[in-house]
KOLGURO-564639 format. One record per atom (N, C-alpha, C): atom name; x, y, z; residue in three letters. Coordinates in steps of 0.02 Angstrom, whole numbers, padded with zeros to 5 digits. Example, Ala and Ser with C-alpha at 12.3 -4.5 7.8 and 13.67 -1.06 7.14 Angstrom:
[N,[00660,-00284,00390],Ala] [CA,[00615,-00225,00390],Ala] [C,[00660,-00165,00390],Ala] [N,[00642,-00112,00354],Ser] [CA,[00684,-00053,00357],Ser] [C,[00645,00002,00394],Ser] 
END
This chain:
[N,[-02301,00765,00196],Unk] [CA,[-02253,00710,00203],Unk] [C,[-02222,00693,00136],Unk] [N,[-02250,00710,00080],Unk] [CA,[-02236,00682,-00001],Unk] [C,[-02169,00736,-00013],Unk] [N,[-02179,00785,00017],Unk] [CA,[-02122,00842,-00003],Unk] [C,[-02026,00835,00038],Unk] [N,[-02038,00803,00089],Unk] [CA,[-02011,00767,00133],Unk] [C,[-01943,00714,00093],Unk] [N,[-01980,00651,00054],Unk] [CA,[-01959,00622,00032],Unk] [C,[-01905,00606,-00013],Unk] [N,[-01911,00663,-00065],Unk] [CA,[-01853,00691,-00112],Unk] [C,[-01808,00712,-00090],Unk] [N,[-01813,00746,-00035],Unk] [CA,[-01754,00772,00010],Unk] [C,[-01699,00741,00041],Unk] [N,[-01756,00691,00078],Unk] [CA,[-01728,00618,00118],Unk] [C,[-01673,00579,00068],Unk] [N,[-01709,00574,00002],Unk] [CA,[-01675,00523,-00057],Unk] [C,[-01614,00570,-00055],Unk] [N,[-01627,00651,-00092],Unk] [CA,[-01562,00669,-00112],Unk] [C,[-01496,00683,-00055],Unk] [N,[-01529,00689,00003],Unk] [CA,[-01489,00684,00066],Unk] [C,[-01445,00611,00053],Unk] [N,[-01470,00568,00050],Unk] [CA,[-01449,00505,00076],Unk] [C,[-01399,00488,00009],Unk] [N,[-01411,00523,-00067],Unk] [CA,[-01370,00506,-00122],Unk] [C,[-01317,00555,-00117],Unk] [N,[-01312,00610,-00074],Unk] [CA,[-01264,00644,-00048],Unk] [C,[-01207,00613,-00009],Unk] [N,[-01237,00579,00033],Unk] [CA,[-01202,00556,00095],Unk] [C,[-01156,00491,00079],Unk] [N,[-01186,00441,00030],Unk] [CA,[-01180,00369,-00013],Unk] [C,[-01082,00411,-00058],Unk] [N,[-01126,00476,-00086],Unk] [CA,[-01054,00507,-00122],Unk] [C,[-01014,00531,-00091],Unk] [N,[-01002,00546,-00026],Unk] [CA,[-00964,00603,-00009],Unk] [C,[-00933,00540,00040],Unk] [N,[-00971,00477,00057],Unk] [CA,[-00940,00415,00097],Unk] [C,[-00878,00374,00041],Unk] [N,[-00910,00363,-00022],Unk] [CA,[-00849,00347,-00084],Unk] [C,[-00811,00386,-00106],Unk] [N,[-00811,00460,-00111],Unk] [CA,[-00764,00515,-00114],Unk] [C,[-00707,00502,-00069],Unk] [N,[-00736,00499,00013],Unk] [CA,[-00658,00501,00043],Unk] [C,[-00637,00420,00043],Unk] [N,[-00684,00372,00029],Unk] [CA,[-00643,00312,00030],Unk] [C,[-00597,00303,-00031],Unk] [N,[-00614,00345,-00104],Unk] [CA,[-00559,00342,-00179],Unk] [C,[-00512,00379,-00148],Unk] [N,[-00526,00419,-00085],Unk] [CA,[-00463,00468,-00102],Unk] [C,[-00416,00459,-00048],Unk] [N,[-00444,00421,00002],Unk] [CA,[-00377,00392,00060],Unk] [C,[-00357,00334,00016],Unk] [N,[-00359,00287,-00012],Unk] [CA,[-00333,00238,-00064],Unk] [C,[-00289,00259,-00093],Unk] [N,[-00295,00296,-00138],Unk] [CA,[-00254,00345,-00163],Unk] [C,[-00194,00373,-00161],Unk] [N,[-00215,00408,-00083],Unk] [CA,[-00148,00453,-00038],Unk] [C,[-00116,00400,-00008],Unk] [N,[-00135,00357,00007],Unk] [CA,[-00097,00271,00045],Unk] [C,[-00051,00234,-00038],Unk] [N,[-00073,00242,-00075],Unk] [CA,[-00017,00223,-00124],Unk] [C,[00014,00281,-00169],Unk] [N,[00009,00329,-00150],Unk] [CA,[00060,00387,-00168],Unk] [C,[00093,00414,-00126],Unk] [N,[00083,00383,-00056],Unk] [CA,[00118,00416,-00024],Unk] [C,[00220,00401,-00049],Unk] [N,[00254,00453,-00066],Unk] [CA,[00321,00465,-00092],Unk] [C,[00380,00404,-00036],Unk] [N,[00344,00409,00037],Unk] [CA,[00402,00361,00067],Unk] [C,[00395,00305,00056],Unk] [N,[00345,00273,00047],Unk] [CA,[00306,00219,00024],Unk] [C,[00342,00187,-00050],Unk] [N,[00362,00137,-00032],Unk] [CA,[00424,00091,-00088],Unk] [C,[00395,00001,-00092],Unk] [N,[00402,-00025,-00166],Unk] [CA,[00388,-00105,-00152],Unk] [C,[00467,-00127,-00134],Unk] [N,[00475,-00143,-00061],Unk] [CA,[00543,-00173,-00042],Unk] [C,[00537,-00269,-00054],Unk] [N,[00595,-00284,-00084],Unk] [CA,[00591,-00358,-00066],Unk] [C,[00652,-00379,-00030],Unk] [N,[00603,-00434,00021],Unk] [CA,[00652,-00448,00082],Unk] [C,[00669,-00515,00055],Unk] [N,[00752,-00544,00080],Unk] [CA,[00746,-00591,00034],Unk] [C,[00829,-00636,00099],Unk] [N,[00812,-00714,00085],Unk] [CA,[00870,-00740,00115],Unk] [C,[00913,-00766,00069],Unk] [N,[00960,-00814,00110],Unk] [CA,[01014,-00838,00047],Unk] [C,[01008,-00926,00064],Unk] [N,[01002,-00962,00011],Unk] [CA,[01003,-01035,00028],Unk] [C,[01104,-01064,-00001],Unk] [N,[01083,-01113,00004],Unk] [CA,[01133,-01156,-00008],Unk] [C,[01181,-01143,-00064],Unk] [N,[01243,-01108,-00042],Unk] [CA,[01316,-01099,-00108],Unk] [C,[01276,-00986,-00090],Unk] [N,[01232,-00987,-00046],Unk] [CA,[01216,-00896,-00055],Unk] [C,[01185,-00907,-00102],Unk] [N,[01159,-00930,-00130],Unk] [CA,[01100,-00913,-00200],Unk] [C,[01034,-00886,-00152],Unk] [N,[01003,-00807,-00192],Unk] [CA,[00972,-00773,-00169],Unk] [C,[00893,-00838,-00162],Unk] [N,[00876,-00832,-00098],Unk] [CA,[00804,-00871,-00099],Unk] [C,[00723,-00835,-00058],Unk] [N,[00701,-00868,-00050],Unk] [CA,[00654,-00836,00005],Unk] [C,[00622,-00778,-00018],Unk] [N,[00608,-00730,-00073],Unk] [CA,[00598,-00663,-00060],Unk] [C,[00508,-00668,-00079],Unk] [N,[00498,-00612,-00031],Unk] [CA,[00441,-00576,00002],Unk] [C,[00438,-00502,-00029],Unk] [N,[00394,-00479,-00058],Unk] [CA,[00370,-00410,-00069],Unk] [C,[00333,-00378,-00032],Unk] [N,[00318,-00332,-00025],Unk] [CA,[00270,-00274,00031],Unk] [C,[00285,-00197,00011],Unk] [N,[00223,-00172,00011],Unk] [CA,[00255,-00117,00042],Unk] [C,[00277,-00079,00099],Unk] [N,[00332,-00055,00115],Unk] [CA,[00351,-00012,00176],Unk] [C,[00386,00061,00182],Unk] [N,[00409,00089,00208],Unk] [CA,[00447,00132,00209],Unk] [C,[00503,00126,00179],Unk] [N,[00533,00200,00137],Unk] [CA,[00614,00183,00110],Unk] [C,[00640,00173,00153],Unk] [N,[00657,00179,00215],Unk] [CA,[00709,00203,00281],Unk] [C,[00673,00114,00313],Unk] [N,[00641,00100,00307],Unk] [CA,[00633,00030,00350],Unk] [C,[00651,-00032,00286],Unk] [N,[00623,-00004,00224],Unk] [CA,[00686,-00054,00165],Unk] [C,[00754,-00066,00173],Unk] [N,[00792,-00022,00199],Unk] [CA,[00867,-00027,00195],Unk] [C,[00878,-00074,00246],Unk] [N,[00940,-00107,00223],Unk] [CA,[00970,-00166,00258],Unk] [C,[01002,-00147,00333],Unk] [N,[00992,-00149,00384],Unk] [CA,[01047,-00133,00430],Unk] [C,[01106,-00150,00435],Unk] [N,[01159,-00115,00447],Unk] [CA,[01205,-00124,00445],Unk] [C,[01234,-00167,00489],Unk] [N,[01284,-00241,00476],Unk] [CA,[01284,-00296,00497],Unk] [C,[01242,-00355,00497],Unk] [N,[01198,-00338,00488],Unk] [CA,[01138,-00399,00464],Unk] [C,[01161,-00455,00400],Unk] [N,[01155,-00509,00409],Unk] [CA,[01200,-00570,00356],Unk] [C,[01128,-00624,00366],Unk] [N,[01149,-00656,00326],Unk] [CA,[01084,-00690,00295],Unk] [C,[01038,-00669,00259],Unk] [N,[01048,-00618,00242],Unk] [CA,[00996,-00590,00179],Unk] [C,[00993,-00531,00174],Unk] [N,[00938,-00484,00139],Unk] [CA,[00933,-00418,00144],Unk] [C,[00881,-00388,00114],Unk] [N,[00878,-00317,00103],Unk] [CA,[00815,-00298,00079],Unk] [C,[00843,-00223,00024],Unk] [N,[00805,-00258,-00033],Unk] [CA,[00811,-00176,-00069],Unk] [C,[00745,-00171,-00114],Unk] [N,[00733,-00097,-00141],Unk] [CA,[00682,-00074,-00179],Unk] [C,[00689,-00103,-00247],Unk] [N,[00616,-00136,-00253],Unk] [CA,[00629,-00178,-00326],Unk] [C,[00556,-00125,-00368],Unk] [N,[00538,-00149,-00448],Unk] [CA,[00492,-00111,-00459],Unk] [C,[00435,-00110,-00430],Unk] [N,[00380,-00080,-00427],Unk] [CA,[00309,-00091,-00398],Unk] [C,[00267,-00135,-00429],Unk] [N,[00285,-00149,-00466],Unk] [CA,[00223,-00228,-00505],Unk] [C,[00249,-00279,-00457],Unk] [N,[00325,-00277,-00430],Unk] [CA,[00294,-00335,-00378],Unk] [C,[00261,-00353,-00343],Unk] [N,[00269,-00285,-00298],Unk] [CA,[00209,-00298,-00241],Unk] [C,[00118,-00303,-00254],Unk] [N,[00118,-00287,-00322],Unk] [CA,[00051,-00303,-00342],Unk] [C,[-00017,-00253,-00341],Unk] [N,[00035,-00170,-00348],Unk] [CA,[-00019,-00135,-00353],Unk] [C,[-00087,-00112,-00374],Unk] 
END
């Protein structure tokens, strides 16, 4: 049973690493992913002075403003906004 034990441990310090391996490395691929942009969404108050804005990340193609949309809009600002 004593021979058992070491095995058990190094099994289990295997498993502890290879569980934080893929959790550094989906983290990772989720903020490198290339479509992946800090967009800020933003309204307009009183005289149009820009107000309201919100950071996130989202897609480039779901950043862009649609066309006809009034009351505000959305474009790619740097990534320290959103607070990487």
């Amino acid at each position: 049973m004593m021979k058992m034990e070491p095995i058990m441990k190094k099994t289990a310090i295997m498993l502890a690493l290879i569980f934080l391996g893929a959790f550094f490395f989906s983290c990772k691929e989720e903020a490198s992913t290339p479509d992946m942009v800090c967009c800020e969404s933003y309204g307009f108050g009183a005289m149009m002075v820009k107000c309201c804005e919100e950071y996130s990340w989202i897609s480039r193609e779901e950043c862009a403003t649609p066309e006809g949309f009034v009351g505000g809009g959305r474009e790619i600002v740097e990534d320290s906004l959103c607070g990487k």
